[in-house]
N, CA and C atoms as an extended XYZ file, in Angstrom:
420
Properties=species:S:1:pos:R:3:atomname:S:1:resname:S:1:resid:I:1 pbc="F F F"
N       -78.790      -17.450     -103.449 N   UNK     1
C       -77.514      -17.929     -102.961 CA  UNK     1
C       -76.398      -17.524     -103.921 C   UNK     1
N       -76.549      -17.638     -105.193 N   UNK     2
C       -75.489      -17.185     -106.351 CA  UNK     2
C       -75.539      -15.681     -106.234 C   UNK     2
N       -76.275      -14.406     -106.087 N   UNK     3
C       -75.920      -13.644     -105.677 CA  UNK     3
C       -74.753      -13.482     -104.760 C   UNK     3
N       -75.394      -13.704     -103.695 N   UNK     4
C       -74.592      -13.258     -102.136 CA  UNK     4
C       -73.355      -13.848     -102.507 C   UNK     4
N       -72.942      -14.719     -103.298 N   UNK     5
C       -71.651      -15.760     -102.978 CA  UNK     5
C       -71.470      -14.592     -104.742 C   UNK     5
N       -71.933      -14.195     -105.660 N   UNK     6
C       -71.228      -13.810     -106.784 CA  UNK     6
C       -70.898      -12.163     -106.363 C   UNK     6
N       -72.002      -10.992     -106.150 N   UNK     7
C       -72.075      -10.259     -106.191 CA  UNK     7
C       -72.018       -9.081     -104.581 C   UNK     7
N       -72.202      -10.207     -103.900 N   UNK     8
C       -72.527       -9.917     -102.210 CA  UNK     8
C       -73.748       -9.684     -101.376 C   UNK     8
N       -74.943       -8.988     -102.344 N   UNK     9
C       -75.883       -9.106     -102.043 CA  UNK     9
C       -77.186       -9.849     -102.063 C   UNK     9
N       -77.883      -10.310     -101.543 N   UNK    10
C       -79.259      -10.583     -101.675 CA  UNK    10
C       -80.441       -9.475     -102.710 C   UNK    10
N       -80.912      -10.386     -103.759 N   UNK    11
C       -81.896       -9.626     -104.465 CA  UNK    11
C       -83.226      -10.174     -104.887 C   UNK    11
N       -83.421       -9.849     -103.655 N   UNK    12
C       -84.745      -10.695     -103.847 CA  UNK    12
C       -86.130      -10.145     -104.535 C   UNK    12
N       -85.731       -8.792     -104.822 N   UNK    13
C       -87.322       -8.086     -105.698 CA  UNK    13
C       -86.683       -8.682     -107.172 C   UNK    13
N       -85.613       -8.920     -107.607 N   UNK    14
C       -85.570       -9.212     -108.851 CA  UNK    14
C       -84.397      -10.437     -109.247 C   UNK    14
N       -84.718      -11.440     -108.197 N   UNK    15
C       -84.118      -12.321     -108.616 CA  UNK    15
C       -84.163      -13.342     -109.592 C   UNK    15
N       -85.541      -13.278     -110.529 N   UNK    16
C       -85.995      -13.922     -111.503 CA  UNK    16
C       -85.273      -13.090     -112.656 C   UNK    16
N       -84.451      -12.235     -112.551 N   UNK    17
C       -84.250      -11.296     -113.828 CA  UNK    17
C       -83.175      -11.826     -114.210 C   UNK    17
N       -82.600      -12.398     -113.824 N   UNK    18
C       -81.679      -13.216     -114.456 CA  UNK    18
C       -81.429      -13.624     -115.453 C   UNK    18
N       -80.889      -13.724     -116.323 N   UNK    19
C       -80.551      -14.739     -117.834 CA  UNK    19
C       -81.919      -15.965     -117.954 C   UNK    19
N       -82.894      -16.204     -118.299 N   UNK    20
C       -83.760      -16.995     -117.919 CA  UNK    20
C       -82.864      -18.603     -118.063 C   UNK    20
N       -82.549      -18.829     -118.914 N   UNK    21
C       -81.342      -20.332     -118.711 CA  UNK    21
C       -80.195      -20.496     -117.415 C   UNK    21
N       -80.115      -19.086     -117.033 N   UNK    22
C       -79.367      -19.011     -116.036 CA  UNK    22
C       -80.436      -19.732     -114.846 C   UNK    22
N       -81.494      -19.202     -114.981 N   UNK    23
C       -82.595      -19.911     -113.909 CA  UNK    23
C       -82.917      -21.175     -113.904 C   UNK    23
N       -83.026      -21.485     -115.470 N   UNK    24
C       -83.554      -22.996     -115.251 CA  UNK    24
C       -82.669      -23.773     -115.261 C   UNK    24
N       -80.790      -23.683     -115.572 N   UNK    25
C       -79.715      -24.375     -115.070 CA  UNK    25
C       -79.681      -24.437     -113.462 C   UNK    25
N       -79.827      -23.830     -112.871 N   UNK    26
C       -80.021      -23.577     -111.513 CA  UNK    26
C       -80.953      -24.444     -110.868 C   UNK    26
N       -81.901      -23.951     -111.523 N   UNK    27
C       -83.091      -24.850     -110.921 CA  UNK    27
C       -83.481      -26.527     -110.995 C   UNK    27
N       -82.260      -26.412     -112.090 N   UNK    28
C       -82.520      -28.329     -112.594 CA  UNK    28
C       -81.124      -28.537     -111.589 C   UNK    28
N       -80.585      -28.160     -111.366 N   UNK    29
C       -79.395      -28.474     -110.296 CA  UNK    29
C       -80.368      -28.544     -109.130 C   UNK    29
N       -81.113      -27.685     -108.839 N   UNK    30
C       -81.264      -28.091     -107.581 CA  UNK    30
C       -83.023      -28.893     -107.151 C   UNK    30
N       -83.042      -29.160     -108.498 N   UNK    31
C       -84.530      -30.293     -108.830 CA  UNK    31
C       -85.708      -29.201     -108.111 C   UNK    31
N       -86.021      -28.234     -108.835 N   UNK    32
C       -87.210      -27.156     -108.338 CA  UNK    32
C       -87.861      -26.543     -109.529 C   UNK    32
N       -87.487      -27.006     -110.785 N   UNK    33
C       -87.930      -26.759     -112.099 CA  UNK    33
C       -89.126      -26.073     -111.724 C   UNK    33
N       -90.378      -26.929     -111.606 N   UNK    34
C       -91.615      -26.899     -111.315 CA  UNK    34
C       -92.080      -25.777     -110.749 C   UNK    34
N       -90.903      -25.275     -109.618 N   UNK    35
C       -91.114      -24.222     -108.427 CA  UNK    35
C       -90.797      -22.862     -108.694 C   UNK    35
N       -89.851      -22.685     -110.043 N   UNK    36
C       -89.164      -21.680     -109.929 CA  UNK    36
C       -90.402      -20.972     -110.849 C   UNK    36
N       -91.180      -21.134     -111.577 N   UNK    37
C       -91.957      -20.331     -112.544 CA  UNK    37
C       -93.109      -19.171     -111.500 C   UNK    37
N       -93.341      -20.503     -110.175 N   UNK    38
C       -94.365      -20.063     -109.404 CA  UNK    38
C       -93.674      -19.097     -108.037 C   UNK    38
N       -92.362      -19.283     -108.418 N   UNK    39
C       -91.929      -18.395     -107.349 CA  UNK    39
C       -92.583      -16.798     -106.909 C   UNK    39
N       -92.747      -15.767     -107.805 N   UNK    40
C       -92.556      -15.040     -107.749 CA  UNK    40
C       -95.085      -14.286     -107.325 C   UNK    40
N       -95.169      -15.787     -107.210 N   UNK    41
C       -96.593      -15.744     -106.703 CA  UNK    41
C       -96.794      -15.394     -105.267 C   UNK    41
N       -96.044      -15.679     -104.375 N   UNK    42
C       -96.335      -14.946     -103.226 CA  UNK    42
C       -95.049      -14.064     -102.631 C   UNK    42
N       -94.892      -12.856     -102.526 N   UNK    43
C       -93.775      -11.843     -102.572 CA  UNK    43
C       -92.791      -12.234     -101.230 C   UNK    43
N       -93.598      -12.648     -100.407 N   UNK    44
C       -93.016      -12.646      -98.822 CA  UNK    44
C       -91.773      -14.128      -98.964 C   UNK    44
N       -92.062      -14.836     -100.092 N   UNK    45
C       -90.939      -16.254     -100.257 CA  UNK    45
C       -89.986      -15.319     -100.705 C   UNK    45
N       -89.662      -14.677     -101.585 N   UNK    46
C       -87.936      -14.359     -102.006 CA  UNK    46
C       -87.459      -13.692     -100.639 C   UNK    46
N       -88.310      -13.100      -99.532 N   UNK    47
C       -87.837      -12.431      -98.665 CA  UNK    47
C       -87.299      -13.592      -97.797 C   UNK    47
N       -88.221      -14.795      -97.125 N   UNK    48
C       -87.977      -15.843      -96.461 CA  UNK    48
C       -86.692      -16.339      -97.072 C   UNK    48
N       -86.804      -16.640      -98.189 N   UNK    49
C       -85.281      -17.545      -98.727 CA  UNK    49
C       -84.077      -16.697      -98.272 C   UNK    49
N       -84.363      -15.697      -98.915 N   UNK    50
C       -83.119      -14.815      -98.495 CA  UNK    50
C       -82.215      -14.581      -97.409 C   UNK    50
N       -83.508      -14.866      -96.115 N   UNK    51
C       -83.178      -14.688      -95.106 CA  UNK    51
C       -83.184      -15.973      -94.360 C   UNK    51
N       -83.256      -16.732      -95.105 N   UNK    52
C       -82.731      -18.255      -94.651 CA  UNK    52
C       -81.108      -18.277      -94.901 C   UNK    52
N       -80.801      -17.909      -96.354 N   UNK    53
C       -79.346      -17.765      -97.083 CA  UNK    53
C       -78.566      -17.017      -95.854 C   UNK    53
N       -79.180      -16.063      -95.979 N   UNK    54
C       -78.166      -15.333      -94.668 CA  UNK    54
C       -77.834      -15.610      -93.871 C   UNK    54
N       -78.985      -16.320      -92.952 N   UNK    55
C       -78.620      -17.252      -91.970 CA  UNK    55
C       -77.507      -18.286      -91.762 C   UNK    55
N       -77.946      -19.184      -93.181 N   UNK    56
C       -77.634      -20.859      -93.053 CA  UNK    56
C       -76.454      -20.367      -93.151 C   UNK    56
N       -75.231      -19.478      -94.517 N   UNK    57
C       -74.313      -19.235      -94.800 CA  UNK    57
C       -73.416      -17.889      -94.018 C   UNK    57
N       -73.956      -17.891      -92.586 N   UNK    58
C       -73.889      -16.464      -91.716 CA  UNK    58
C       -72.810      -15.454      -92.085 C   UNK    58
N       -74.370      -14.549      -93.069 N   UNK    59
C       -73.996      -13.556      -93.580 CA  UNK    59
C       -74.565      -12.326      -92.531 C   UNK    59
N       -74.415      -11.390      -92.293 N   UNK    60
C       -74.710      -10.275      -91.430 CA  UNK    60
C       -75.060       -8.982      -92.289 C   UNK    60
N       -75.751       -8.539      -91.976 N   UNK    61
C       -76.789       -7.268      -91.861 CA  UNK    61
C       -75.314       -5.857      -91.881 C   UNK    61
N       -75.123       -4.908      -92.864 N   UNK    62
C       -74.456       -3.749      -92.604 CA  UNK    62
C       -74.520       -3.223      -91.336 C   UNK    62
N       -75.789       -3.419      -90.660 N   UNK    63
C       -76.102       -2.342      -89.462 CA  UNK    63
C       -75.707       -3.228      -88.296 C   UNK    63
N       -75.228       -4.701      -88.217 N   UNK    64
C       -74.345       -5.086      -87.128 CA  UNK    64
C       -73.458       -4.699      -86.722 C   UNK    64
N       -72.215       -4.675      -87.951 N   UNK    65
C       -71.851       -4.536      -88.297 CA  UNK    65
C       -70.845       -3.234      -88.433 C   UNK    65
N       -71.708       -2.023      -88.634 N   UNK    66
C       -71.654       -0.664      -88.915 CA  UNK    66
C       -70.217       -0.247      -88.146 C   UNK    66
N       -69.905       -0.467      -87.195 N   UNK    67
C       -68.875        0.065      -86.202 CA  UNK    67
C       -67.572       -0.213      -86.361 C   UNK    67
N       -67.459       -1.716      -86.811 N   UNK    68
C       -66.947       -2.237      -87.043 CA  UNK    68
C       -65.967       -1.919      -88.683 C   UNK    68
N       -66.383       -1.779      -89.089 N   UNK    69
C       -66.385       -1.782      -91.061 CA  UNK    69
C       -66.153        0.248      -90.804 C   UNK    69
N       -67.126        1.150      -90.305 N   UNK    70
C       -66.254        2.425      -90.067 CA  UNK    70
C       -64.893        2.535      -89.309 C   UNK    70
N       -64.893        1.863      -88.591 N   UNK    71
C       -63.432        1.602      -87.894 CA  UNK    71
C       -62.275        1.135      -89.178 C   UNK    71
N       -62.383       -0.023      -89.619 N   UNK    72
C       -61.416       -0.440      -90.870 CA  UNK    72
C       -61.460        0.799      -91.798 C   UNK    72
N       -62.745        1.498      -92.412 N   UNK    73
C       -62.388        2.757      -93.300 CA  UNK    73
C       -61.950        3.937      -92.994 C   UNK    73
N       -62.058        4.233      -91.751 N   UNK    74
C       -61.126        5.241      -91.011 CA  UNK    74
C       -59.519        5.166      -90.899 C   UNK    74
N       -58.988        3.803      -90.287 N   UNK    75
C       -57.818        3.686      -89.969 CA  UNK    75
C       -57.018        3.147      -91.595 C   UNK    75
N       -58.037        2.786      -92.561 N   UNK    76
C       -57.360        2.653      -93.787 CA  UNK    76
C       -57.244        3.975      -94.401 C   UNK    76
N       -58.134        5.016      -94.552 N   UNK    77
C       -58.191        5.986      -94.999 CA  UNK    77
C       -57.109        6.793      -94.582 C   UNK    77
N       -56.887        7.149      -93.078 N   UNK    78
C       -55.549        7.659      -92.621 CA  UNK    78
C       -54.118        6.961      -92.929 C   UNK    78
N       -54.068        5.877      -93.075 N   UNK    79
C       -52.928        5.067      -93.058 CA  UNK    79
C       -52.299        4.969      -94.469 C   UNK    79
N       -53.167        5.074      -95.437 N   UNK    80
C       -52.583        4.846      -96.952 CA  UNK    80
C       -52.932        5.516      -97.704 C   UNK    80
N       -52.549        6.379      -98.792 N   UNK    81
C       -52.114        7.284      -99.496 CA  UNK    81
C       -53.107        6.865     -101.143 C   UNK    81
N       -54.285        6.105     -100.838 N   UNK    82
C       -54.898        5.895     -101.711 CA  UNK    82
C       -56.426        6.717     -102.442 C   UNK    82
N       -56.773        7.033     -103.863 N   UNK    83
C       -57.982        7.289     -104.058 CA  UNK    83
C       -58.813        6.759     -103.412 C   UNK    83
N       -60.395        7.302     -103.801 N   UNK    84
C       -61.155        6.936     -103.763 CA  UNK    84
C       -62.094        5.517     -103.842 C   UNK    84
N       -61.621        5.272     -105.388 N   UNK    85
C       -61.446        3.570     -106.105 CA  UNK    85
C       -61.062        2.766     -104.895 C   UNK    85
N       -59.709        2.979     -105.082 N   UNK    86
C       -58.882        1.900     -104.001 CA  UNK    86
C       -59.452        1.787     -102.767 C   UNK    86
N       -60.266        3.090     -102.223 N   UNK    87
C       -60.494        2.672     -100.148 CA  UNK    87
C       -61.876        1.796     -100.968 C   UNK    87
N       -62.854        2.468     -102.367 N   UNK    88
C       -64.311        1.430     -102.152 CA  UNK    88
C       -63.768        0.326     -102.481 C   UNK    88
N       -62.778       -0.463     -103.113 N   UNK    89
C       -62.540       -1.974     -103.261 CA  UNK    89
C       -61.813       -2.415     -101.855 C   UNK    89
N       -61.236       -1.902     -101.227 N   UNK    90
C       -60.872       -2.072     -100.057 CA  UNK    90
C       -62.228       -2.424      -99.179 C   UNK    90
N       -62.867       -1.609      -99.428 N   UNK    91
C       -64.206       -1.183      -98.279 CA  UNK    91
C       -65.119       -2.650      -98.590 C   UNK    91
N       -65.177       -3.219     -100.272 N   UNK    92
C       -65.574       -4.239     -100.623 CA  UNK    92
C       -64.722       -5.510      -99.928 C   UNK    92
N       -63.550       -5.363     -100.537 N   UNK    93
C       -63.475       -6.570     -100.100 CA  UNK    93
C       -62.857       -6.860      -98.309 C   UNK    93
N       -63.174       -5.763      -97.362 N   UNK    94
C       -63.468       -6.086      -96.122 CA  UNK    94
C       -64.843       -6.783      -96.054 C   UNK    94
N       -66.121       -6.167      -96.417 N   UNK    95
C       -67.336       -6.697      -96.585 CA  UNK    95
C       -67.524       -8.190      -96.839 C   UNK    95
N       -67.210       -8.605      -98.150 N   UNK    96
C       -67.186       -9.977      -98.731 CA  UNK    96
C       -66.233      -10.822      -97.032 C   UNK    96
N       -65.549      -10.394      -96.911 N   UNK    97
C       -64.627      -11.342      -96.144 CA  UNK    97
C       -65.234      -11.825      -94.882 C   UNK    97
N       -65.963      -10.579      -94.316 N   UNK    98
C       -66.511      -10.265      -92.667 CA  UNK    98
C       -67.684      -11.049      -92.816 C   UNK    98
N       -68.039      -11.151      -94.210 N   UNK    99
C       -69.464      -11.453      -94.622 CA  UNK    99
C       -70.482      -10.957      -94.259 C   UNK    99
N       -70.689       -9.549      -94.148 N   UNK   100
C       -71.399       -8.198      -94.296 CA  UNK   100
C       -71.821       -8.534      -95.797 C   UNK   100
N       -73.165       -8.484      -95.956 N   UNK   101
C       -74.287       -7.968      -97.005 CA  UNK   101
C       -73.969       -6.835      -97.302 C   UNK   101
N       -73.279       -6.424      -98.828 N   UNK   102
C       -73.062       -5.423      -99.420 CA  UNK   102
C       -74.306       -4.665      -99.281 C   UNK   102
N       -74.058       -3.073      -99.135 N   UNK   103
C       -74.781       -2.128      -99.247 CA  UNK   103
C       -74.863       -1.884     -100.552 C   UNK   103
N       -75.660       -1.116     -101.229 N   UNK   104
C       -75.937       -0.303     -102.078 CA  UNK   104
C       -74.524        0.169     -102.629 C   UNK   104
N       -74.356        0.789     -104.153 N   UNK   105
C       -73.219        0.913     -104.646 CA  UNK   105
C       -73.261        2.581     -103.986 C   UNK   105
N       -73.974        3.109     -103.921 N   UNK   106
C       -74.076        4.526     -103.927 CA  UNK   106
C       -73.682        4.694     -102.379 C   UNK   106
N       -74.767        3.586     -101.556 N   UNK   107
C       -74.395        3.985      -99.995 CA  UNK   107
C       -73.281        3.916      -99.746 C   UNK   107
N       -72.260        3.250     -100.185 N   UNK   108
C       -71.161        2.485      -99.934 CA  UNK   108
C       -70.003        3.571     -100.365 C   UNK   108
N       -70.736        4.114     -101.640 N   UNK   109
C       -69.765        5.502     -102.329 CA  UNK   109
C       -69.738        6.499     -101.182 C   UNK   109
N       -71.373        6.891     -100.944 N   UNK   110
C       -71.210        7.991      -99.640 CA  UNK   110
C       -70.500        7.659      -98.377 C   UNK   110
N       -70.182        6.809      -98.247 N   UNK   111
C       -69.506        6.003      -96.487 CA  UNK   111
C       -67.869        6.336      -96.936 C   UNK   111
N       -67.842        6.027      -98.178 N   UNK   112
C       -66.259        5.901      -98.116 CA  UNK   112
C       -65.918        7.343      -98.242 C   UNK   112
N       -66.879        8.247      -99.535 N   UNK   113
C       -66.379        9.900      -99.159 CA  UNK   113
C       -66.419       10.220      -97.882 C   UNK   113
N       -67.225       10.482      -97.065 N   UNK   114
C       -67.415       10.359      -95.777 CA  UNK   114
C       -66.208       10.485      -95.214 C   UNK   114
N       -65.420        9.437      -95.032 N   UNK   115
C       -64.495        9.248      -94.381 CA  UNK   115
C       -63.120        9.300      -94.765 C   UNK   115
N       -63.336        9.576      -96.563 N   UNK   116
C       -62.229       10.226      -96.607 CA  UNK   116
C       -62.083       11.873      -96.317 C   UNK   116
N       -63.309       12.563      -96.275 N   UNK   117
C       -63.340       14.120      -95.582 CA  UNK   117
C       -62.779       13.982      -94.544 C   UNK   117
N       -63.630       13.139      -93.681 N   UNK   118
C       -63.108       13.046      -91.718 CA  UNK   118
C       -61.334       12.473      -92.475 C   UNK   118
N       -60.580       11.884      -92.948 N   UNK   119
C       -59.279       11.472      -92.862 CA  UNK   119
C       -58.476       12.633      -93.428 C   UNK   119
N       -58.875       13.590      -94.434 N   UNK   120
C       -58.183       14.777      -95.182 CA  UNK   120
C       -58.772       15.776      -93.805 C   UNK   120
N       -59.450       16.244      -93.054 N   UNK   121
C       -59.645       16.804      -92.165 CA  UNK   121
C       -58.584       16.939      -91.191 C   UNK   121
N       -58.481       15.504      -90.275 N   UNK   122
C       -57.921       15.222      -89.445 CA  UNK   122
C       -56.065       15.285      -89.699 C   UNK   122
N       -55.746       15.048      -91.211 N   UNK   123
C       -54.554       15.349      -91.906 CA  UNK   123
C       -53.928       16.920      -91.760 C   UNK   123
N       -54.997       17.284      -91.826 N   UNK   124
C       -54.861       19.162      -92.230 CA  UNK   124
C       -54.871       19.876      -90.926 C   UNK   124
N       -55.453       19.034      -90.123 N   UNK   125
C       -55.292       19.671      -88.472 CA  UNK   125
C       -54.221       19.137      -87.840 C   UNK   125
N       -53.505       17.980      -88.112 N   UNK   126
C       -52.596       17.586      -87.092 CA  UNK   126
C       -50.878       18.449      -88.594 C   UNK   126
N       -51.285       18.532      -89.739 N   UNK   127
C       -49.944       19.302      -89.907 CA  UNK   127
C       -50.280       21.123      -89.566 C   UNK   127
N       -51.205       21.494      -89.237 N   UNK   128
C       -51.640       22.944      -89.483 CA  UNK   128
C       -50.909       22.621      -87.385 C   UNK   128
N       -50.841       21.794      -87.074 N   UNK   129
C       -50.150       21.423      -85.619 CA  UNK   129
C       -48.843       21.922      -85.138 C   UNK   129
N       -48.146       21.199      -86.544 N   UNK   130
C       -47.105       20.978      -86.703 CA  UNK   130
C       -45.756       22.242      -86.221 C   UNK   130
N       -44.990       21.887      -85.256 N   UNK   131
C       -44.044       23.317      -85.145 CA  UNK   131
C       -43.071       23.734      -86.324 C   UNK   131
N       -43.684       25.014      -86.463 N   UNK   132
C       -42.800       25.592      -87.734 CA  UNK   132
C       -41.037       25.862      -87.193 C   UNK   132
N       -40.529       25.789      -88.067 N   UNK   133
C       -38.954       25.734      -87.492 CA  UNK   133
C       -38.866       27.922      -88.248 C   UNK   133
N       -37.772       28.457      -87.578 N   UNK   134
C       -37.538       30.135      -87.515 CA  UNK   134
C       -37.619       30.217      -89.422 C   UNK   134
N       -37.858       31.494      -89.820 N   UNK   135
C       -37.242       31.407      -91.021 CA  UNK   135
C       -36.071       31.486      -91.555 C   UNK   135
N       -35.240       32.138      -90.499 N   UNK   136
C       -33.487       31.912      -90.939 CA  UNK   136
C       -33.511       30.276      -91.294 C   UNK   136
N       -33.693       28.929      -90.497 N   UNK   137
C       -33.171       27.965      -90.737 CA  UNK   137
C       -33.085       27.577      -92.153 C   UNK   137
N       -33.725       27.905      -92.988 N   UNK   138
C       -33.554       27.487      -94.383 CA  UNK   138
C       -32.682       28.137      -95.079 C   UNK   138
N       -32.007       29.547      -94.595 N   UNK   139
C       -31.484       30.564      -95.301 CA  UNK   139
C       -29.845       29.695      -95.401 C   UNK   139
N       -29.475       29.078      -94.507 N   UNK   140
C       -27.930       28.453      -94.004 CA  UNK   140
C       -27.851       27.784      -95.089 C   UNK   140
């Protein structure tokens, strides 16, 4: 749960990696002391919890999603005059908000190049459009 709500994602192959005090503050908050050592004894529980979290706190899956979240990085990408940086914190904090489960840092890098090609593309074809005015007009 401190993931998804700190970082955005669910990590459930290594959610014991934590600060170990970070775990057992946690765990005495939520009276499971006992539970948390034995957690990591049957693999299929960090998956269940996780996907309880998602649920209870309705978080959504990237691939619901997907259409939605390319649509916002398209029409941001054309619309504002920003790097790279700026569309992935953009691209983040649409995610966090929609409450889309962050992707991968890398997937998330490739989605946003992605679409800034398709937006510098689509830039370069609609001025390569553009009607050129005679060459006298500049000479006046």
């Amino acid at each position: 749960m401190c993931t998804v709500r700190y970082i955005g994602r669910l990590l459930p192959d290594d959610s014991l990696d934590a600060p170990w005090r970070v775990v057992e503050h946690l765990a005495a908050q939520l009276d499971i002391e006992g539970l948390v050592k034995r957690y990591t004894e049957r693999p299929k529980t960090a998956y269940e919890h996780a996907w309880e979290i998602r649920d209870a706190y309705e978080y959504h899956e990237d691939l619901e999603w997907s259409w939605r979240f390319r649509t916002f990085l398209h029409g941001r990408a054309w619309t504002h005059a920003e790097g790279p940086k700026g569309l992935f914190d953009h691209a983040v904090g649409w995610l966090r908000r929609n409450r889309v489960l962050l992707p991968g840092v890398s997937m998330l890098a490739r989605q946003v190049s992605e679409v800034r090609k398709v937006a510098d593309k689509r830039l370069h074809a609609t001025v390569a459009r553009t009607p050129r005015c005679p060459v006298t007009w500049w000479r006046r």
